[in-house]
Each structure stands twice: as structure tokens, then as C-alpha cells.
Backbone bond lengths (Angstrom), bond angles and torsions (degrees), N, CA, C in turn:
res aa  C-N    CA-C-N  psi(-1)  N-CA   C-N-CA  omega(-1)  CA-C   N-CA-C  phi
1 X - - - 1.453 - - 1.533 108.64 -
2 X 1.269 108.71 137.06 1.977 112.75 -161.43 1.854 88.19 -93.93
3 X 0.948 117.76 143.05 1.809 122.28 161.32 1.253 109.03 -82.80
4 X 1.118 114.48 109.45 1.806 119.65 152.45 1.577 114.35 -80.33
5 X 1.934 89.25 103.72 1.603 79.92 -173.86 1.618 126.73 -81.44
6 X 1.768 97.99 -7.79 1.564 123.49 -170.93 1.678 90.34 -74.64
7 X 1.349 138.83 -52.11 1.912 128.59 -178.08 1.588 90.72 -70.71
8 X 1.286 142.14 -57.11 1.704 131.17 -171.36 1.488 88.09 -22.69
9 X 1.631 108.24 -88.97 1.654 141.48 -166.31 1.561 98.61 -29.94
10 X 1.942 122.13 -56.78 1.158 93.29 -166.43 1.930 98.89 -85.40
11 X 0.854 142.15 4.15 1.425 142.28 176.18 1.288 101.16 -66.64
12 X 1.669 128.74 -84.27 1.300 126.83 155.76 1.530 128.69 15.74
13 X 1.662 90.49 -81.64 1.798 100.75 177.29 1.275 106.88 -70.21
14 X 1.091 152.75 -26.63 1.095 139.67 -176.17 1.490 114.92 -76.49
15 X 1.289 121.93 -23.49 0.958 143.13 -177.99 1.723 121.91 -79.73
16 X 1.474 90.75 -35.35 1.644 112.88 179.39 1.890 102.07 -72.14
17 X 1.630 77.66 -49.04 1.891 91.49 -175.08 1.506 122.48 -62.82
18 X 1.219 120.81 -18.79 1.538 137.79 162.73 1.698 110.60 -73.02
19 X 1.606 99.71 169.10 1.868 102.81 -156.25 1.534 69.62 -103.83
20 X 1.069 149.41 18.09 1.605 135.91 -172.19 1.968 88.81 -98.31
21 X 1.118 87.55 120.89 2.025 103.57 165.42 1.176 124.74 -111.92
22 X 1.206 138.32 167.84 1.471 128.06 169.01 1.479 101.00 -60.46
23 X 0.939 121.59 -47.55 1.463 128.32 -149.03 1.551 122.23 -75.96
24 X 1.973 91.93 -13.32 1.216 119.42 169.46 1.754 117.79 -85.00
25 X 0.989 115.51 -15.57 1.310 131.09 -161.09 1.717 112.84 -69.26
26 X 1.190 121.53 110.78 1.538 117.32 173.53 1.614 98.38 -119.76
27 X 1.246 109.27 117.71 1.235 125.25 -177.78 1.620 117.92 -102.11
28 X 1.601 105.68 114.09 1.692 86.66 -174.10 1.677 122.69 -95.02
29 X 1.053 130.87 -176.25 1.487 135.99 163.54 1.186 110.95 -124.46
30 X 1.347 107.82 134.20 1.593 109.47 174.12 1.143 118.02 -93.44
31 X 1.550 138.92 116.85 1.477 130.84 -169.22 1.830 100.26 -108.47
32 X 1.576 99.12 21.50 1.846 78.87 -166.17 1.456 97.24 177.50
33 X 1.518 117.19 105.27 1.639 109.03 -166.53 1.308 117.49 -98.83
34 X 1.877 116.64 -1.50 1.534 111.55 162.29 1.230 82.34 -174.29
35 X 1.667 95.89 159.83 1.237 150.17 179.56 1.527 97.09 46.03
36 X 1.265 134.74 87.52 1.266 134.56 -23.75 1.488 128.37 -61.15
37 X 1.385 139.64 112.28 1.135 131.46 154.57 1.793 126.29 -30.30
38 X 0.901 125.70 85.05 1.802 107.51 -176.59 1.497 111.87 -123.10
39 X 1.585 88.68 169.55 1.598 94.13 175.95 1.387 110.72 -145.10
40 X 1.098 123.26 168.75 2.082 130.89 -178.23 1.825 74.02 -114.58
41 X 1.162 114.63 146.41 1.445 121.92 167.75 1.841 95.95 -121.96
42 X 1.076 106.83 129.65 1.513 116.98 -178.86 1.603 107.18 -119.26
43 X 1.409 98.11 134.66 1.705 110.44 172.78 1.950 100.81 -109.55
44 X 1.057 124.96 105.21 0.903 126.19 -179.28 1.689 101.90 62.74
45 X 1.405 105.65 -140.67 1.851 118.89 -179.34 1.480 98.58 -71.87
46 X 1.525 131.47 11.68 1.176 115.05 177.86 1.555 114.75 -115.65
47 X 1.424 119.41 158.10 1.479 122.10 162.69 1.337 105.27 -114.94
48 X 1.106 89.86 133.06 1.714 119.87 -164.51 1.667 123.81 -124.80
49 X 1.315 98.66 -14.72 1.429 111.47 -163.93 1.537 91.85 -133.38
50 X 1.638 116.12 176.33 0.863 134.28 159.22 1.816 101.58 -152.69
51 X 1.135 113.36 144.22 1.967 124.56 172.56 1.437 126.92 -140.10
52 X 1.222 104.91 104.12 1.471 105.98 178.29 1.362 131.16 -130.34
53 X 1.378 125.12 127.03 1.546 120.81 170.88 1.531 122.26 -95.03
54 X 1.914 117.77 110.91 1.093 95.72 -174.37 1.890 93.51 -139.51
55 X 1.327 106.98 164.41 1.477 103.69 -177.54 1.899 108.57 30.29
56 X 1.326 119.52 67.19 1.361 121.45 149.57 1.976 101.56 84.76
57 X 1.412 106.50 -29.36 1.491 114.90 179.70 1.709 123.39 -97.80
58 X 1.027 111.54 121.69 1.612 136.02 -166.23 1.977 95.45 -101.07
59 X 1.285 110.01 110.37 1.735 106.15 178.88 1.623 75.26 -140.03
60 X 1.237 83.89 146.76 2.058 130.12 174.49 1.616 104.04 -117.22
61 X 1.116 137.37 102.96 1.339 128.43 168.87 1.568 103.32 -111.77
62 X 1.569 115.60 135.88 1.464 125.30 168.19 1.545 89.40 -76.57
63 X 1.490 104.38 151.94 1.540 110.32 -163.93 1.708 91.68 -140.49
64 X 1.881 97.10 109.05 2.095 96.99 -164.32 1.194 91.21 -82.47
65 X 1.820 119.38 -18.12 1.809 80.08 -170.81 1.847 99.42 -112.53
66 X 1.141 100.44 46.52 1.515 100.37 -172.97 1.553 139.75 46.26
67 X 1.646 119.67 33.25 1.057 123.41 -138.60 1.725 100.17 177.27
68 X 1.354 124.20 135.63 1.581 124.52 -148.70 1.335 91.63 -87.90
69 X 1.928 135.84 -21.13 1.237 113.90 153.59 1.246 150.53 -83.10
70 X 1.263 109.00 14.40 1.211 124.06 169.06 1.248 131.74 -104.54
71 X 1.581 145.73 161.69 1.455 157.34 -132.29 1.617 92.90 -63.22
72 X 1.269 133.25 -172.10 1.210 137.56 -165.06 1.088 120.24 169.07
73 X 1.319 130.28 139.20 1.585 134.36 -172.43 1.401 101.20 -109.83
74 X 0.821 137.00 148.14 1.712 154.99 170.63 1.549 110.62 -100.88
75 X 1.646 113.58 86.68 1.283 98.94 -169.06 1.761 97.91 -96.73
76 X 1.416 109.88 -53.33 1.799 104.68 162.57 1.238 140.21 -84.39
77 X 0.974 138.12 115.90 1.604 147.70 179.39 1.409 133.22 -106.58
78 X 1.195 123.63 55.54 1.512 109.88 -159.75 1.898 99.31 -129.52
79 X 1.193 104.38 153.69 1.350 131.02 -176.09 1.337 114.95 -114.86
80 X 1.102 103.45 94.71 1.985 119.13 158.95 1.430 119.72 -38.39
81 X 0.990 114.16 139.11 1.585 127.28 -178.16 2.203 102.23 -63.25
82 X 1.357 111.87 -15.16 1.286 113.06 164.93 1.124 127.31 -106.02
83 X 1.274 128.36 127.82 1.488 111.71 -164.48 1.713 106.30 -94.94
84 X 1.043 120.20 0.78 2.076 139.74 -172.82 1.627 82.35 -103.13
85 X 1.335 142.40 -11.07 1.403 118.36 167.93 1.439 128.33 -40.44
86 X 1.208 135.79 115.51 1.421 121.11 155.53 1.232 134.86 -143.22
87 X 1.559 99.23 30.68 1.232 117.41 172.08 1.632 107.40 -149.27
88 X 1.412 105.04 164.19 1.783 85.27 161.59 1.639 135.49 -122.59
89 X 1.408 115.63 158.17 1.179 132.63 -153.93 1.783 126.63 -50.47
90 X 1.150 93.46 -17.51 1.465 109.12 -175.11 1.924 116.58 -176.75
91 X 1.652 129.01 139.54 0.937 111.03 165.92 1.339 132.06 -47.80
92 X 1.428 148.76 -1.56 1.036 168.32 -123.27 1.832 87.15 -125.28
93 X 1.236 102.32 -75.80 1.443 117.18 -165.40 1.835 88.80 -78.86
94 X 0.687 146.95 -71.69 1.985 134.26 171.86 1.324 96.91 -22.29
95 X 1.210 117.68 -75.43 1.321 101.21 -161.72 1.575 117.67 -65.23
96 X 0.970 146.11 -36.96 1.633 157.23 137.62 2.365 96.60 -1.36
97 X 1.346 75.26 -85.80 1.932 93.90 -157.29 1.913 93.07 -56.64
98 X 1.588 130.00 -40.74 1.033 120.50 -152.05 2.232 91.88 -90.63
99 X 1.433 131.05 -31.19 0.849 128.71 128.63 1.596 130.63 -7.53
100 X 1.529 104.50 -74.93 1.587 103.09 176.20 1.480 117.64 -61.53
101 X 1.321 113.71 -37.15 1.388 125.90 158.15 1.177 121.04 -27.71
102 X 1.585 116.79 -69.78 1.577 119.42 -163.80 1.149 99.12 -85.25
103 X 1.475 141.26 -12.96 1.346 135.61 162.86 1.028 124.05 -51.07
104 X 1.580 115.86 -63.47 1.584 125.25 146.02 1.232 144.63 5.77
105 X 1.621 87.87 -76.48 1.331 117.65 160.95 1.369 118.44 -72.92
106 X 1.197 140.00 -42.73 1.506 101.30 154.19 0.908 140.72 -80.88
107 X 1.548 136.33 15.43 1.030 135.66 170.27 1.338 105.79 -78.43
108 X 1.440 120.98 -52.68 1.428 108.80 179.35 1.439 124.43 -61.77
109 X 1.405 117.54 -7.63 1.364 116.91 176.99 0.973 105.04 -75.50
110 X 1.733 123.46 -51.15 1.523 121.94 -171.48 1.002 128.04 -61.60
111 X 1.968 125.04 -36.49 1.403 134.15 133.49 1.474 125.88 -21.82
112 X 1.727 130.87 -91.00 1.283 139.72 135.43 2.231 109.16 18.04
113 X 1.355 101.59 -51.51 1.455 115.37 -158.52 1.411 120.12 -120.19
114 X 1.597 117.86 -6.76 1.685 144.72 120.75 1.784 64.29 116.67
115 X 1.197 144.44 76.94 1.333 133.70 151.31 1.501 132.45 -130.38
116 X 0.656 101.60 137.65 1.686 108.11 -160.95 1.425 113.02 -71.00
């Protein structure tokens, strides 16, 4: 495989030039692609989040001790007009709700971690 170092270079800057940081980054995993839809939301080596759509309800919990038995914040809560929902309807709407999600979720991390 040849390196194009001229796409690296412009990848880079473009990358630099965007408000997206590492540090901003909540990366999810999908453990489950319907009925329940879910996700582990990871901040770096950590899980921090949890996301799931099941019976019509979409919950985001910040997860303090990193781990589904431990304490938990409820940052999304919302209820679909279907209550047999358990997945969602289109990338349009995924990307929307799982979006508000990782927003969420980092906000409470950066709070949680006194960061601005």
C-alpha cells in the first residue's frame, strides 16, 4: 500500500480545523441492533454511558461507576409515540436521538470532571 502523504496532510488539517477534539470524542458500541437497540458509550478506555431503545422508550444513563451495576444518571428519557419500538426508523432519526445522547454524555463528564 503506497502513502499519500498530500490526503494524510489534508485529513489532518481538516481535522485540526474542526471543533471535533480527541478529548471531545464519545465513541459508541453497539451490543444489540433491535429490539433493544443499545449501546456502551466510551470516552476514551472508559464506559461512561449506557443507550437503549426498548418498548417505545429511548434512556441514556451516565454510568459513575462504569458498569450497569452501579449508580447512574438519567440524562435521556423520552417516549416514542410507539410503544413496540425497539429500534429506530431511519438513519435520519439514529443519528438525531444517538447525537443528543453523546452530547449529554459529555456534558456530564465535563461537569462530573470540572471541564469546560
Amino acid at each position: 500500500m503506497k502513502l499519500d502523504v498530500e490526503s494524510i496532510f489534508q485529513t489532518i488539517t481538516k481535522y485540526k480545523n474542526s471543533n471535533t477534539t480527541m478529548a471531545n470524542i464519545i465513541e459508541l458500541e453497539q451490543t444489540c441492533e433491535s429490539y433493544p437497540v443499545q449501546y456502551w458509550a466510551r470516552k476514551g478506555a472508559h464506559i461512561i454511558g449506557y443507550i437503549r431503545l426498548r418498548w417505545g422508550h429511548l434512556s441514556c444513563d451516565y454510568l459513575l461507576s462504569g458498569n450497569l451495576k452501579g449508580d447512574r444518571i438519567r440524562l435521556v428519557d423520552h417516549y416514542f409515540n410507539d410503544e413496540y419500538k425497539g429500534e429506530f426508523d431511519n438513519e435520519k432519526e439514529q443519528k438525531f436521538w444517538l447525537d443528543k445522547c453523546k452530547s449529554e454524555l459529555l456534558s456530564k463528564y465535563n461537569e462530573l470532571n470540572n471541564k469546560k
